[in-house]
N, C-alpha and C positions, 0 to 999 in steps of 0.2 A: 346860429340861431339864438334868440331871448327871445324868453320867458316874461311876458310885462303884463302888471295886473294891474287894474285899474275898476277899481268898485270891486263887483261882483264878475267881471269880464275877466278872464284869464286867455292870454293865445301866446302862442311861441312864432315871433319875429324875424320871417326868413330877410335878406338883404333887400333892399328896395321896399321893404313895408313901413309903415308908421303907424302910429298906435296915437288919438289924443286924452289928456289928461286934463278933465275941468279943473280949473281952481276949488282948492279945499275937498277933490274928492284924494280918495284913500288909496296910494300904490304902491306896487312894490316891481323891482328886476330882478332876475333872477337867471342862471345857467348854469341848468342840471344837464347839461346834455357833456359830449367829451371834446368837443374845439372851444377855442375860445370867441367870443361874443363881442362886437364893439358896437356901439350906439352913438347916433350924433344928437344932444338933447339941446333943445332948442327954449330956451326958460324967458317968461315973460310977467313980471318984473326981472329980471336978469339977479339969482343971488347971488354971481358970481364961481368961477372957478375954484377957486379956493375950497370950496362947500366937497366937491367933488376930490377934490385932494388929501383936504383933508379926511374924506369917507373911507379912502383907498389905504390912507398910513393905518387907520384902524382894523380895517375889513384885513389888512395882510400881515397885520400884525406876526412876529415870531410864534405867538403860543395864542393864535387865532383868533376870530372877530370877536370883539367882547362886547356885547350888549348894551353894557352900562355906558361905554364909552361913547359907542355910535349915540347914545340918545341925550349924550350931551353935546355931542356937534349937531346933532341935528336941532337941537334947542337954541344952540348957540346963533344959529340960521334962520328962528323961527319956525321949524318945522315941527310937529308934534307926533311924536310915537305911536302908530295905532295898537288898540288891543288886539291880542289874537283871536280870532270869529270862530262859534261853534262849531260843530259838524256837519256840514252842508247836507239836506237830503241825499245827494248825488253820493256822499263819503258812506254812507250808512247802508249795512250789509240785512238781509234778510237772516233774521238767524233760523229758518229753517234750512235754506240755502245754503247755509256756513255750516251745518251742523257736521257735517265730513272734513272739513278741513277745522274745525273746534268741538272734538269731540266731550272737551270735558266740559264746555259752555253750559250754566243753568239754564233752564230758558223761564224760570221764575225769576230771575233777577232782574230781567233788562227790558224794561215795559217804555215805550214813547209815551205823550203825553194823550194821542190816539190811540192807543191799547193796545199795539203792535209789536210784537216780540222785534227785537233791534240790536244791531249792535255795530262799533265805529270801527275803522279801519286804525290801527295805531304806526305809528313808528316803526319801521320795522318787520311790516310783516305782523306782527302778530293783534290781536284784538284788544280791546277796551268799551267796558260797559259804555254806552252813549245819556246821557242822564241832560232833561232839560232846563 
């Protein structure tokens, strides 16, 4: 199974699915799961193999994917780096709801821009104030 996001659409790709991607919108692959994942991508203008090759020497690198790197091959390519996206509604916890599993959470700190007590789901398991 992959993980392929494409805008604001996220689904995990069993064998025989496809997913399309418009020109110039925003994606990403990805496989959280524990097999591995293969993809046949079908690109149109075609940038080439290489593109992908070279993704793979950096993403496996000895001392792991490096950031800086991918976003020079991917420039290298033409391709431009998205920013990372706020906290989706869907990511963001009730903090009344949360208040047992965050007992020490203020609930003066963490106001929406609706006036709603709130807070993000972080890294980890644990929380982070959600600020707009």
């Amino acid at each position: 199974m992959l993980r392929y996001t494409v805008d604001d659409e996220m689904r995990d790709l069993e064998p025989g699915q496809r997913m399309y991607t418009p020109r110039g919108s925003v994606h990403a692959f990805s496989n959280p799961h524990d097999s591995p994942a293969r993809a046949l991508v079908i690109l149109t203008p075609d940038i080439g193999a290489q593109y992908f090759r070279d993704v793979a020497e950096v993403a496996s690198a000895p001392s792991g994917p490096n950031p800086a790197k991918m976003a020079e091959v991917m420039t290298r390519y033409g391709l431009i780096l998205a920013p990372p996206k706020p906290a989706a509604p869907s990511e963001l916890l009730d903090l009344k709801s949360c208040a047992k599993k965050c007992p020490t959470a203020n609930p003066h700190d963490w106001t929406s821009a609706a006036g709603t007590k709130t807070m993000s789901r972080a890294p980890g398991g644990g929380s982070k104030p959600f600020a707009n």
